[in-house]
Structures are given as C-alpha cells and as structure tokens.
C-alpha positions in Angstrom: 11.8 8.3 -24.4 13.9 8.2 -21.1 11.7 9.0 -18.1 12.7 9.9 -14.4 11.0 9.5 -11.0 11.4 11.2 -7.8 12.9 8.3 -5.9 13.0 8.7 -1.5 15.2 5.2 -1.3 15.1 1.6 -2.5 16.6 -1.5 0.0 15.9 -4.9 0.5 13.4 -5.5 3.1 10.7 -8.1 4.9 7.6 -7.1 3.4 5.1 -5.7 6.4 1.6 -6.1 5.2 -0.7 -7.1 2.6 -0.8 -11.3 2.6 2.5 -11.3 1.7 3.8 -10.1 4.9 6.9 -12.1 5.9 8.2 -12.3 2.2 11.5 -10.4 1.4 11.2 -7.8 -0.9 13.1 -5.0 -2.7 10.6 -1.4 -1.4 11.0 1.6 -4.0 9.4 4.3 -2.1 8.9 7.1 -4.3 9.0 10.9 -2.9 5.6 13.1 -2.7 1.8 12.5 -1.6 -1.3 13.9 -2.2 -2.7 13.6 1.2 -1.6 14.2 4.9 -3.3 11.0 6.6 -3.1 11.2 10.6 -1.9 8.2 11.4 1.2 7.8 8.5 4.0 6.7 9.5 6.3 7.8 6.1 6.1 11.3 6.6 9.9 11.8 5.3 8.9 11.0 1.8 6.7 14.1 1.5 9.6 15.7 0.0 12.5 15.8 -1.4 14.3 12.2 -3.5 16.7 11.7 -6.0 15.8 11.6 -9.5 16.7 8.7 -11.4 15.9 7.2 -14.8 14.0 4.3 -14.9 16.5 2.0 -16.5 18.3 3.1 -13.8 16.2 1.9 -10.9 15.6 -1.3 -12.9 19.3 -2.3 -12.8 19.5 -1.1 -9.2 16.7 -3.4 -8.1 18.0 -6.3 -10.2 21.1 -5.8 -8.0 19.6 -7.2 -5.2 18.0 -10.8 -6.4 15.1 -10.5 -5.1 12.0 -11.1 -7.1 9.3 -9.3 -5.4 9.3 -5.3 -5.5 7.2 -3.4 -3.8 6.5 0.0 -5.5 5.5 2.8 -2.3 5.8 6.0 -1.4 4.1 8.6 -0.4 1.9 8.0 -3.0 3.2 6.4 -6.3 0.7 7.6 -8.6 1.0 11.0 -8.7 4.4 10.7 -10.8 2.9 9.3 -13.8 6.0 7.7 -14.9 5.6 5.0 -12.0 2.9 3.4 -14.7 6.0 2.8 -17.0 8.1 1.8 -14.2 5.7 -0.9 -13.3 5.4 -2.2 -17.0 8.9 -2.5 -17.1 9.4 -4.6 -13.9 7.3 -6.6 -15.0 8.5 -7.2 -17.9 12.2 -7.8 -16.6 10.2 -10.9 -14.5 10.0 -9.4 -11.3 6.5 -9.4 -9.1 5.8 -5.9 -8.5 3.2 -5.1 -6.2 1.7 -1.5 -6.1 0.6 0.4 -2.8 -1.9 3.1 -3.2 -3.9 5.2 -1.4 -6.5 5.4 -2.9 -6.9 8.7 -4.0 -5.8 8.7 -7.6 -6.7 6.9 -10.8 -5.8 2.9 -11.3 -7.4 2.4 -14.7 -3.7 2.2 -16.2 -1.9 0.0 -13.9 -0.6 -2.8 -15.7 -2.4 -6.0 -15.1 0.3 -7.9 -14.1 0.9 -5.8 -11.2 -1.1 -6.6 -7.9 -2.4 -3.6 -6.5 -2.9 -3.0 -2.3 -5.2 -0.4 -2.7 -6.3 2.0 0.7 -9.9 2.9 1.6 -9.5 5.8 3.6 -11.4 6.0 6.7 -12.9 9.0 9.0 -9.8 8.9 10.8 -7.2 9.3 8.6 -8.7 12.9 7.6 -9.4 12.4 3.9 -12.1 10.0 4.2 -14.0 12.2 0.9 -10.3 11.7 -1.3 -11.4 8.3 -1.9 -11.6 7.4 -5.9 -14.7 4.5 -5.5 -14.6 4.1 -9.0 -11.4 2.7 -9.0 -13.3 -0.4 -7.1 -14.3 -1.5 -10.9 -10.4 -1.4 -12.1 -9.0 -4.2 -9.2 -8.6 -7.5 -9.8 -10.0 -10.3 -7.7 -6.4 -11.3 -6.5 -5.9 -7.5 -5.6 -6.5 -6.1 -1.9 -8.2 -3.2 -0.2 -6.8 -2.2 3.0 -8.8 -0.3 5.5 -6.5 1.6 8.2 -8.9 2.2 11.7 -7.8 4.5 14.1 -11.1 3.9 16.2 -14.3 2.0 16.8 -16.0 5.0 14.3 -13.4 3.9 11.7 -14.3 0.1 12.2 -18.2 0.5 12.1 -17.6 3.1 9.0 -15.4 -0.4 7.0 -17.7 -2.9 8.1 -20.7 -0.7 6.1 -18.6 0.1 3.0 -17.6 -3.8 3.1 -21.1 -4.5 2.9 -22.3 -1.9 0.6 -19.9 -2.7 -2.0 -19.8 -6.7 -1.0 -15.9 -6.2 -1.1 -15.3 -9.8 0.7 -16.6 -11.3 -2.4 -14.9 -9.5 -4.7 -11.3 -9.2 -3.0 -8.8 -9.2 -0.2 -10.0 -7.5 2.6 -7.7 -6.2 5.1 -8.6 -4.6 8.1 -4.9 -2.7 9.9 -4.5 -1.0 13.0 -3.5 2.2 13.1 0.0 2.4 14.9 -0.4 3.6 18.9 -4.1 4.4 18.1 -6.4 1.2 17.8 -5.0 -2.1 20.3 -4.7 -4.9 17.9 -6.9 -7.1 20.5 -9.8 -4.6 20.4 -10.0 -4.8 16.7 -9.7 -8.7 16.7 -12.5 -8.9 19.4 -14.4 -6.5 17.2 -14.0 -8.8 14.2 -14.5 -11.7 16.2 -17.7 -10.9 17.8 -19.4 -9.6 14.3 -17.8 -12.6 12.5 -16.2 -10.4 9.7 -14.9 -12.9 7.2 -11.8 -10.0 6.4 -8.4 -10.3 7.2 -6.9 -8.8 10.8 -3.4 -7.0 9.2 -0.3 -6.2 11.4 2.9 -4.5 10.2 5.1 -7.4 10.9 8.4 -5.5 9.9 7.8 -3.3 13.0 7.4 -5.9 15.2 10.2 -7.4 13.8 12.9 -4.4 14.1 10.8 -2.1 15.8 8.8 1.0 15.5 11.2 3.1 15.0 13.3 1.4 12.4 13.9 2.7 9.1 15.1 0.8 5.5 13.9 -3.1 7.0 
C-alpha cells in the first residue's frame, strides 16, 4: 500500500551533531512536532510540507549519492509512515539515522536504524513529555542527547545520567543550547565533575553560520 509523508525539504548537507558530525549526509526533515521546545532552532517545519510518497523520497535521496540519511524534523514520529520510510532506506543500503525527541514511542524503529534520541531538560519547557521507557528500546550504539540551556539543565542531566547509568549503556551527549549556555561554561562544568559524556557542538553552524538554512 502506497504511503505518503509530510515532507518540509530534503538536501545534501554536513551532518551537525551526534558523533557523526562532520559526515555528509542527505537531511529529510519531515513537517510537524509535538512540542514547542525554547531553544529550537527548526521552528519553520511546524507547518506546512509537501506530501510525497515514499518511493518517491527514496528515488529522490538516491539522487544525491550519498549514503548516510538523516531522517529529522520537527518530530519524525508523529507521522507513522516515517517507520516504513526508515525500513525502506535501509533496505535500499543507505545508513539512516533517526532524530527524535523523545517524546513518542521507539519500540518499532527498525534495528538497523541508529537512533539520536533527546532527553528533554527543565529548560526546553517539556521536561514531563519525556517517554523513559523508550530507554529499554535503544541500542548500545544509539545516543541520547541532552540540550542545556543553563547550569539547572546541567545538574538536572548529570542526575538522570546517574540514575539511569546512561554512560554505560550509550552515547551520551551533552549540547549547548544556541545563544543560551557558552560552550566553555559547559566544558569547565564537565571538566571539573569529570563527566565521562560527550561535549556536542552544531558544527554545520559554525561552519555556514547561524543563520544558514539547507547546509
């Protein structure tokens, strides 16, 4: 049966975060999200998108030889058909690599998919949205990023890396949020409490800038 999504754009880009920063990718941002975080920085895809099938995006993403797809948004799980989507890059050889906030069910995310998966702090504003049960679905080579907008955000990971010994069981990465945490406050933070996680930067905005759009 022929499915569509709500698709905001697809384009070649440098991937930003996760620990495959620095590796070109093809981004499929899907259109809509559950949640209205403070800091985000895709507020665009809130609405609107073009549907298209999902053969469709396939060939459109093969178009660009790359191998690596990052599926985005908004928030990719709310359309249900991104589950089939994913299967099917997969399946086609690509890497697909899921971002998710958290918020919504990853039992049936395909296992070959690698999953960046959002903890949502005070800060964001929907620190009670997050799905903990979705902790038992990831895989060891899966990641959980925690975005801080403040020294309360930082204090508020380190506990829920500790209560649910997360460094053992994944990638851990700890993000500044935008114009609201220095990135050398956070590493002298980490530094000083010897956190064993990873400090994350969005290198595509350091690349082409803050205010860039589609790199």
């Amino acid at each position: 049966m022929t499915q569509t999504l709500k698709i905001k754009e697809t384009y070649p880009a440098i991937l930003g975060e996760s620990s495959r920063a620095g590796y070109p990718c093809v981004i499929v941002r899907l259109a809509g999200c559950n949640l209205r975080c403070s800091y985000c920085d895709t507020t665009y895809a809130y609405t609107g998108g073009r549907t298209r099938k999902t053969e469709d995006i396939i060939r459109s993403v093969k178009r660009h030889k790359i191998d690596r797809i990052l599926l985005t948004g908004g928030e990719p799980l709310i359309q249900p058909p991104a589950l089939r989507l994913l299967s099917a890059m997969a399946r086609a050889g690509f890497k697909p690599v899921l971002e998710t906030n958290g918020s919504m069910d990853i039992a049936g995310v395909p296992k070959k998919v690698n999953i960046v998966m959002d903890l949502k702090t005070p800060g964001s504003g929907f620190c009670d949205r997050n799905r903990l049960e979705n902790l038992d679905h990831l895989k060891p080579d899966d990641e959980i990023k925690f975005v801080l907008t403040d020294q309360k955000d930082y204090l508020w990971a380190k506990k829920m890396i500790a209560d649910h010994d997360l460094l053992a069981r994944f990638q851990v990465i700890l993000s500044p949020a935008g114009d609201m945490l220095p990135p050398d406050l956070l590493a002298r933070w980490m530094l000083k409490d010897r956190l064993q996680a990873r400090l994350g930067l969005q290198v595509h905005k350091y690349i082409f800038g803050s205010e860039a759009r589609r790199v």
